[in-house]
DONUMI-684998 format. One record per residue (C-alpha): x, y, z. Coordinates in steps of 0.05 Angstrom, whole numbers, plus 5000, padded with zeros to 4 digits. Layout:
% residues N
XYZ ...
END
This chain:
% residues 940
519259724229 523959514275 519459694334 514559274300 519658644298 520658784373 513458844379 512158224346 517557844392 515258094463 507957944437 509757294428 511757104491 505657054528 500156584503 494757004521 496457534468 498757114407 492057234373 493958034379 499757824351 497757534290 492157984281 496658624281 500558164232 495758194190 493658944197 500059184180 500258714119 493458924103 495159674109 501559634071 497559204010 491559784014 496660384007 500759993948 494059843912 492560623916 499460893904 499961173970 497861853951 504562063905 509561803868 514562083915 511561593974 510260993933 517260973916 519561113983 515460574015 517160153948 524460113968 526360334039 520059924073 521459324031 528459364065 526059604136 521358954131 526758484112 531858824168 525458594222 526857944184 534257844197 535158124265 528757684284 531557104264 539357264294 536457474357 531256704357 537556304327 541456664390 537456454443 538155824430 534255484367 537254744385 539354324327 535854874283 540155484305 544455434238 538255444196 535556164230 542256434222 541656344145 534556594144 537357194174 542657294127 538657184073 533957764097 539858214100 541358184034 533658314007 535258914058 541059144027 538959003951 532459463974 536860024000 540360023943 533960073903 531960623941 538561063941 538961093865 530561233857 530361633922 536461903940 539662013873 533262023834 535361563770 532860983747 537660383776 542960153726 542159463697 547259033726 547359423798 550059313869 543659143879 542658503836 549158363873 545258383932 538458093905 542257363874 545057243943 538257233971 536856493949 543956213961 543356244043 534956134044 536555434003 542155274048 537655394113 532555004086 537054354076 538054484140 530654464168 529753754124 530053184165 536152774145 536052154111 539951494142 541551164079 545351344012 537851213985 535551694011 540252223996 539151993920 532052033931 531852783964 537052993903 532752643856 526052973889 529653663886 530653523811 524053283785 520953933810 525754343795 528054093718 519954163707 519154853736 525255023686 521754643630 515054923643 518155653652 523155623596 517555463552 513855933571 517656533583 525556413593 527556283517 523156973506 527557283553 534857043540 532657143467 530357873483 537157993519 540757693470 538658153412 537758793439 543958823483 550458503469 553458503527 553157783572 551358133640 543858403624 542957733589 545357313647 542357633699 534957703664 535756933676 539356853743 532757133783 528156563754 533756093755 534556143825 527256163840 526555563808 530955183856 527755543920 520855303896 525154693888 527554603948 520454883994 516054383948 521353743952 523153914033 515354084047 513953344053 521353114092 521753644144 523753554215 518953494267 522153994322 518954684317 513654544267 509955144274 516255494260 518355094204 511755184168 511855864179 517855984156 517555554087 510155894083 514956604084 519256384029 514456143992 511056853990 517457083968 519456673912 512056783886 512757513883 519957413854 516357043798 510757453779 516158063780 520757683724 514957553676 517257913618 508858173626 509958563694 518158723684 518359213634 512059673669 514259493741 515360093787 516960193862 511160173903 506659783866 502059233892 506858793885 511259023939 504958733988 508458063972 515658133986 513258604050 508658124075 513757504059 519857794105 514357954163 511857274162 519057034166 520057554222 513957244259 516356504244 520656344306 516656684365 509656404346 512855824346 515955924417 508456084441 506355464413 511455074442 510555474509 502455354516 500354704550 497554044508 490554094504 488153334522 485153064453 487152724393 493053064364 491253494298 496653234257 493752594252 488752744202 492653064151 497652564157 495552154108 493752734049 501652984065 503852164059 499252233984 502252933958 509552693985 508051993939 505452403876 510553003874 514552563824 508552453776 507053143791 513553433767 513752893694 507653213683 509253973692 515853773646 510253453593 506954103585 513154453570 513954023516 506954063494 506554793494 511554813445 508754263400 502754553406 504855243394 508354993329 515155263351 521254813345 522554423410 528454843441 534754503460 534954633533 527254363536 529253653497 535553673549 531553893621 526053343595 530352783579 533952913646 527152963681 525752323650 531851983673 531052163743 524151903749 525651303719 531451273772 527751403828 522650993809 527550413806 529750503875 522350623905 520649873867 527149603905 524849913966 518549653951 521248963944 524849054011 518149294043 514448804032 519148294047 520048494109 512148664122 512047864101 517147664156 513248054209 506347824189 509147054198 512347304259 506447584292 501947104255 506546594301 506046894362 497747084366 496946254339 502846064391 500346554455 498146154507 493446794515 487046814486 486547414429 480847674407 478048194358 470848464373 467349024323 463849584348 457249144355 460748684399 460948174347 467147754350 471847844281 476847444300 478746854354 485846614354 486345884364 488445834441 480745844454 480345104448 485544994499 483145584545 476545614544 475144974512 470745114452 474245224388 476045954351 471545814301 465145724338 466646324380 467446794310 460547054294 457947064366 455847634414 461947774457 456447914515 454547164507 459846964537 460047344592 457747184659 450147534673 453547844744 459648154705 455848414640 454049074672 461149214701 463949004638 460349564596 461050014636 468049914642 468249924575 463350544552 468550884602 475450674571 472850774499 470951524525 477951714550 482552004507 487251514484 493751834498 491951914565 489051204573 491650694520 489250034550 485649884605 484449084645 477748784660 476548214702 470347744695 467147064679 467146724610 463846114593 467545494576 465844924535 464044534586 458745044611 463345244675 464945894687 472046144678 475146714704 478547184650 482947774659 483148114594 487448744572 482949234524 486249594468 482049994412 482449714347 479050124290 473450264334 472249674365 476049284414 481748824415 482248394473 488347954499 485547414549 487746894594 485046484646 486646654724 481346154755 486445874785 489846494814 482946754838 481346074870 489046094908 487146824928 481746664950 482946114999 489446605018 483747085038 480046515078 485746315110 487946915135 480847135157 479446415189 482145965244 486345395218 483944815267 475744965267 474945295203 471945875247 472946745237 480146925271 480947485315 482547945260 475747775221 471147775287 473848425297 472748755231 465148415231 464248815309 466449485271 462049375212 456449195262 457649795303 457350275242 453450395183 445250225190 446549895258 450250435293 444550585343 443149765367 444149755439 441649065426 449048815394 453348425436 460248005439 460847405476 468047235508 468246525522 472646005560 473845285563 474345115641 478444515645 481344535585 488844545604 487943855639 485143545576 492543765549 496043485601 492242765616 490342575547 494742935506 495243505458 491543195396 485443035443 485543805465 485643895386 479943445369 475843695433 476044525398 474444235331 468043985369 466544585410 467744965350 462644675313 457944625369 458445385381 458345475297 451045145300 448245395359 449546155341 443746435301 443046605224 446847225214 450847265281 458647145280 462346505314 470346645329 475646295355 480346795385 486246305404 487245745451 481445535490 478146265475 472246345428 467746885403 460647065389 458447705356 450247715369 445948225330 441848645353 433948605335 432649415348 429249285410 430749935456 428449535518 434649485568 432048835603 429148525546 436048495508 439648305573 435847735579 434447525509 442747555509 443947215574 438946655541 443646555490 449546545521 446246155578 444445565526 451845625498 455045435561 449644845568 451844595495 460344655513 459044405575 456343805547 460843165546 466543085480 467042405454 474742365443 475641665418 474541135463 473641695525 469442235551 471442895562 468143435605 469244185603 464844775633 464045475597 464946185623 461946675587 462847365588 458547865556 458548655532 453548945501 454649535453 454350215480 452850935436 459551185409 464450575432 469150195392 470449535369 476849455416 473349655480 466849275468 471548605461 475548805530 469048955568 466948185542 473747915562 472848265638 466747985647 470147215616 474147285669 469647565725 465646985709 470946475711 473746785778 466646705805 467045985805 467045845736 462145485690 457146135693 455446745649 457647455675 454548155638 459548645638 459949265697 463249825693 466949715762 470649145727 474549595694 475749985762 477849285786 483149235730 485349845737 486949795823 489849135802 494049235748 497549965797 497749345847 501448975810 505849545784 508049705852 508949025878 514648935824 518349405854 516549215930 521248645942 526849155906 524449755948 524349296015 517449366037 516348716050 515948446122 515847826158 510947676208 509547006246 503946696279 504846216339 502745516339 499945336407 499644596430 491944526448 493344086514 497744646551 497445206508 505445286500 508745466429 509945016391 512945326337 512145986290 509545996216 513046546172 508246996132 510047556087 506048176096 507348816038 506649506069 506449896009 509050686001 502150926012 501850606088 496450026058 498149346093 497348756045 495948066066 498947476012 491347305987 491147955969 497648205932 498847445914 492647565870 493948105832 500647955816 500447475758 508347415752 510746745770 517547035764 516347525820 511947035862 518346545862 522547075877 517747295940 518046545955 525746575959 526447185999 520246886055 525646256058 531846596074 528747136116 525346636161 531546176171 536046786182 530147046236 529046336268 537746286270 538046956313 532646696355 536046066378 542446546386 538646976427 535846356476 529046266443 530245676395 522645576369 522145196302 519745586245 515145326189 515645646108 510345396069 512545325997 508844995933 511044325900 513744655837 517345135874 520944525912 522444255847 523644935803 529644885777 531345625792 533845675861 539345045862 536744415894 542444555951 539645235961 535645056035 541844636048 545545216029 541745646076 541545136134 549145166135 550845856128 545646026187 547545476224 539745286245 539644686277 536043946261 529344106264 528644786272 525244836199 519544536177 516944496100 509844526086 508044306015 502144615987 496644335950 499943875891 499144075819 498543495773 503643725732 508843595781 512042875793 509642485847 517042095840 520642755828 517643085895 518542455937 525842435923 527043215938 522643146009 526942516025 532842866010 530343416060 529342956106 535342706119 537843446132 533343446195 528443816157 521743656178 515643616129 508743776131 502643646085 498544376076 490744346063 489143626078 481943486076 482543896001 482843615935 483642995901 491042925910 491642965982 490442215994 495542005948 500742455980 499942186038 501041596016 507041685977 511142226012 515142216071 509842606115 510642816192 504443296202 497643376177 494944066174 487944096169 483044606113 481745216143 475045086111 473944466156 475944876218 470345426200 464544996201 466444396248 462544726307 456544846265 456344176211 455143596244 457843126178 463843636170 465343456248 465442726227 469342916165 473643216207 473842686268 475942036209 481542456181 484942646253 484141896274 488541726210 493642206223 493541876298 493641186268 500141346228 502741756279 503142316248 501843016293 496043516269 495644206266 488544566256 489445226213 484445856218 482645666290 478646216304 473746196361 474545766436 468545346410 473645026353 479644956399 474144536447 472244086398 478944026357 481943836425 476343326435 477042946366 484743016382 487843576339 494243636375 496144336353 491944926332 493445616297 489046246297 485946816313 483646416381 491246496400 494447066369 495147386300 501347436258 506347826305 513248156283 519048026315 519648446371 512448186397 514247526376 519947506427 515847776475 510747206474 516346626474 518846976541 511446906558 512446186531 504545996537 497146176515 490546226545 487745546528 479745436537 477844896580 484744856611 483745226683 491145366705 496145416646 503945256666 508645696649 513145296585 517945466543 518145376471 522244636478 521144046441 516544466394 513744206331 516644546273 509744706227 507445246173 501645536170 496745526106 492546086127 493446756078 487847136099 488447256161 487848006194 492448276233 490948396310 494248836357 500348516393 500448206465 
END
């Protein structure tokens, strides 16, 4: 049997085999009831298995429960120990049964060690189930419990003194006259009394940790006290032998009790299943049966009494004594149940106002909808929410209410939260439109709960929320000045159009497009007009973009068009149907603004990409902002369809411009000079400094071409500087070396003015080199209009007065050249290259050309001619008298060692001049050329 507890307790571990568990349980049961109903074959057996397997079953029993209440029962651990004590005395009491019948082979003396044995059964199982009871808080309810314990158990001892007890002590009293045999014919009911007591009153009040156990257990004892009943009939007593049928009872009892603790560990061990849980149901019959037990036990204690009446014997004393007690105790503990009755629903009163108070106070619409969808309830916040009152909303559909668009979602949001388990799911939110009062729509964020099958719904109004969100989403998705799709939305739409249905349009393009001119609108009429001039181009492009394509403005001056494709798989078709659109977009920008009082003009360049198979958003937008600024370096106002050598372009220009960073560090920079030759004798005038870049690879640069590609105006200064001081320190170990030629820099207005190098700085230099008065020349470039007439006058006057001679670069360019010459303290005119080129060749450029020298000669001013190329040029520069010329007709840029070598030469082949004299570089002319594209020629 012991193997069988063990049995039962490794069994038990594993889910998977707690059905073999129980149903070996139940075979053993079943096999030891089926050999007790037949006698097990001979007297000899049946008394064997009457005694020493009632005790082998109840030693399973006790070391089950020691061994559970060992490995750790919790809070419980004190109540397993007691079960297991009590076992081991129904052990003991049966092996002492079983050594007089068995071993000795008498009949067991009446008192025994074994009654002994037997009374101390119930002492330790009561105790242990005290234990299992789940403790009361108050003094109430240890009244109640004691007064509980009571009415069941002074009934049981009415009922069974009535029927059988007085029989029995009356019995005991006459036939024996000793006090022992009396007392303990009546201890064995007496104490099954209070255990049926104490399993019926605790039944309803135990704990909920280890329930299976518990139940188990008390389902054990139980057994127990049953068989311990039928046994002291004074029926069954006086023919009862070992190994009768009722042996099945006590065996089966201390099995189940062996069993108790490890099916309850299985239970505990095996996951929740999702569901319902099962106790839920039969809580309310256990609330009903826990409620009734008092009624229940006044009338077992009635019967008592009646069966006496009724049996026209005399009431006996203990009956009148156990009833009147019985009595008492109800009427007790149904005083305090009316107190706490009283207190109950006091209390239920003060939380009904209470809640009552908050639904009616809520700010929060609640509502109560049946199953149907029929609205039970509408608390009174509906007039100030939704604007119709509770009333008129109580009766009506709840789907009437809702918004047409959000019905579906609704239900099925619904049908979907109501099909969930609610333990796993308790609530759930919905979002949609209500109607309002007024007939507006209102939206409604509303929490779900279940609510005896229908729905209870806690509402409020977030129009306003959705509304703010809304224009939080606008705002973030749109430009702030034209109302137009950001950068970050006109992207996302060129993704969605490049996936999904339309992944295969070739036909899809992006637009990248430029306001030309735009900058000067900023800096003539101001900032607010430059605002107010995109709001209108903005709108422009908004209306002239077709249904379903996508206007942007990317930043700045910078806008956007996505264009749709129509499916059409002919190359040229799209191309042109595209450059048609794009064509009539930079008619409409180009189109004078009406800013105020004035008139604004601006041009357009547009680039455009079309979409290829497989590429993304990001490169389709940089192929469309190459070909913006292909376009815009073409001369601007034009459209430009994207190449693929653009990108080649970008790429040799953006390694360009990563190695010219480091040139100027790296010293591969050199400086060259080109003679200026005085077109009456040829002699030179003076030199003109140019920087040449001979990068690591052996590739010789001219300035057009690395100036170009740099795009740093912090390295371009710094190039500026280093040209300045190099050709000053050059031009100073010239004159050392007995060739004192004038040098010319050519340098930009804002670089005169730039507040980086210090205004002293060409002072600076003049003095440490120790060049002499007017051996440099300045040539100012071509003005930008940001710069200050006033400002640059001052700084050339300044220069001036160092000796420092000054020269005006590009005349015959622009619109500012006039002005400057009127303004600033000029000595030489140096003509356009591009008047040079075509002076032989244009008759009105030769007149052009022929006005502007006589006005240098009528303000005495000198004149150089830049780009003189050809003999032709230098014949009729000379005739419209150009005093000075520089070119390819004369030399190309020279270094210095070839330089020096033409000042000892001192002179030039001039056409038209048939003997040149021999002159040296005296009383030159300091100038600087403008030319930055010319190509270097082989020294002479």
């Amino acid at each position: 049997m012991s193997a069988l507890g063990a049995l039962l307790a490794t069994r038990s571990e594993s889910g998977s085999t707690g059905m073999r568990s129980r149903i070996l349980l139940g075979v053993v049961c079943g096999g030891y009831s089926v050999g007790a109903a037949f006698g097990w074959g001979s007297p000899q057996v049946a008394v064997f298995m009457g005694d020493f397997g009632l005790a082998a079953a109840a030693l399973v029993a006790a070391v089950s429960c020691f061994l559970y209440a060992r490995t750790g029962a919790g809070r419980l651990r004190p109540a397993w120990l007691l079960f297991s004590l009590s076992s081991a005395m129904a052990a003991c009491g049966n092996a002492v049964w079983g050594w007089y019948e068995v071993i000795l082979g008498v009949p067991v003396p009446t008192p025994s060690l074994a009654d002994v044995f037997f009374l101390c059964f119930a002492p330790p199982a009561i105790v242990g189930l005290l234990v299992l009871a789940k403790r009361p808080v108050t003094r109430a309810g240890w009244v109640c419990l004691a007064l509980d314990a009571w009415l069941i158990g002074g009934s049981l001892l009415t009922l069974a003194w009535s029927l059988a007890l007085a029989h029995t002590a009356h019995l005991a009293g006459v036939q024996d006259t000793s006090v022992a045999p009396a007392a303990l014919s009546l201890a064995y009911p007496l104490l099954d009394i209070v255990l049926v007591s104490m399993v019926l009153a605790l039944h309803f009040r135990r704990a909920g940790v280890n329930r299976s156990a518990v139940n188990t257990a008390i389902a054990a004892l139980a057994l127990t006290v049953l068989s311990d009943a039928v046994f002291t009939s004074p029926l069954l007593r006086s023919t009862y032998h070992s190994g009768q049928l009722l042996d099945a009872g006590w065996f089966a009892g201390s099995l189940l009790l062996a069993y108790a603790p490890w099916g309850a560990r299985r239970g505990a061990r095996r996951p929740a299943r999702p569901g319902p849980p099962r106790a839920t149901a039969s809580r309310p019959i256990a609330g009903s049966l826990a409620a009734l037990t008092p009624y229940l036990a006044a009338a077992v204690c009635t019967l008592g009494i009646l069966y006496n009446v009724v049996d026209g014997r005399r009431v006996d004393r203990v009956v009148i004594f156990t009833g009147c007690t019985v009595v008492l105790a109800l009427v007790v503990r149904q005083g305090i149940m009316l107190l706490d009755n009283i207190s109950l629903t006091q209390e239920l009163a003060q939380k009904e106002n209470h809640f009552r108070s908050l639904v009616q106070g809520s700010s929060d619409v609640i509502m109560i909808a049946a199953p149907n969808g029929t609205l039970r309830y509408v608390s009174p916040a509906a007039a100030g929410v939704y604007g119709r009152e509770a009333e008129d909303l109580v009766g009506a559909e709840l789907s009437s209410i809702i918004h047409p668009e959000d019905l579906g979602r609704f239900v099925h949001e619904v049908r979907r939260f109501l099909a969930a388990p609610p333990h796993e799911e308790p609530t759930t939110r919905i979002e949609c439109r209500f109607r309002s009062g007024t007939g507006d729509w209102l939206n409604v964020e509303s929490t779900v709960n279940r609510h005896q099958g229908g729905l209870l719904l806690n509402s409020r109004d977030v129009t306003e929320r959705v509304r703010l969100q809304a224009q939080l989403q606008h705002n973030a998705e749109h430009d702030p000045l034209t109302d137009l799709p950001n950068r970050a939305l006109f992207t996302a739409r060129v993704r969605q159009a490049l996936g999904g249905r339309r992944a295969g349009d070739l036909g899809t393009a992006v637009l990248f497009i430029d306001l030309d001119g735009f900058k000067q609108v900023n800096d003539t009429i101001g900032h607010q007009a430059g605002d107010e001039l995109l709001i209108q181009a903005g709108r422009r492009l908004q209306e002239s973009v077709r249904a379903g394509d996508t206007a942007a403005r990317l930043g700045g001056d910078e806008f956007a068009a996505l264009i749709m494709g129509d499916g059409t798989r002919d190359q040229g078709a799209r191309e042109y149907q595209v450059h048609e659109i794009a064509d009539r977009l930079r008619l409409t920008l180009s189109q004078p603004y009406r800013i105020g009082a004035s008139e604004v003009r601006v041009a357009a360049s547009i680039g455009v990409a079309f979409a290829e198979p497989a590429i993304s958003p990001t490169d389709l937008m940089r192929n469309a902002d190459l070909a913006m600024y292909r376009a815009k370096a073409g001369g601007k106002d034009r459209v430009e369809l994207y190449a693929p050598q653009m990108q080649a372009d970008v790429v040799r220009r953006s390694e360009l411009a990563t190695r010219l960073r480091t040139a100027l560090r790296d010293g591969e920079f050199a400086l060259l000079h080109q003679p200026v030759v005085h077109l009456a004798s040829g002699s030179v005038a003076a030199v003109a400094a140019q920087a040449r870049w001979r990068s690591a690879q052996g590739i010789l640069f001219t300035p057009a071409e690395f100036l170009r590609v740099s795009g740093d105006d912090d390295r371009t200064a710094e190039l500026g500087r280093w040209l300045l001081e190099e050709a000053v320190a050059q031009a100073a170990d010239r004159a050392r070396a007995g060739h004192p030629v004038a040098v010319s820099v050519r340098l930009s207005a804002a670089r005169l003015l730039d507040a980086a190098p210090p205004p002293g700085s060409i002072e600076a230099l003049l003095t440490r080199h120790g060049l002499p008065s007017g051996a440099l020349m300045i040539e100012v470039a071509d003005s930008d209009p940001r710069v200050s007439f006033d400002a640059l006058e001052q700084r050339l006057v300044a220069l001036r007065r160092l000796g420092v001679r000054i020269a005006l670069d590009g005349f015959g360019s622009g619109f500012a050249a006039i002005n400057a010459l009127r303004r600033l303290p000029i000595d030489v005119l140096k003509l356009d290259r591009n008047l040079v080129e075509g002076v032989v060749e244009s008759a009105r450029l030769h007149k052009i050309t022929s006005g502007l020298l006589r006005i240098a000669c009528d303000l005495g001013l000198q004149s150089v001619a830049d780009g003189v190329d050809v003999p032709e040029q230098v014949l009729a520069l000379r005739a419209m008298g150009c005093t000075h010329g520089q070119g390819m007709a004369f030399s190309g840029p020279l270094d210095e060692y070839r330089l020096r070598r033409a000042l000892v030469r001192g002179e030039f082949p001039v056409p038209g001049i048939p003997s040149p004299r021999p002159v040296l570089a005296g009383g030159s002319i300091p100038l600087l050329t403008g030319s930055h594209t010319e190509t270097p020629v082989p020294p002479t």
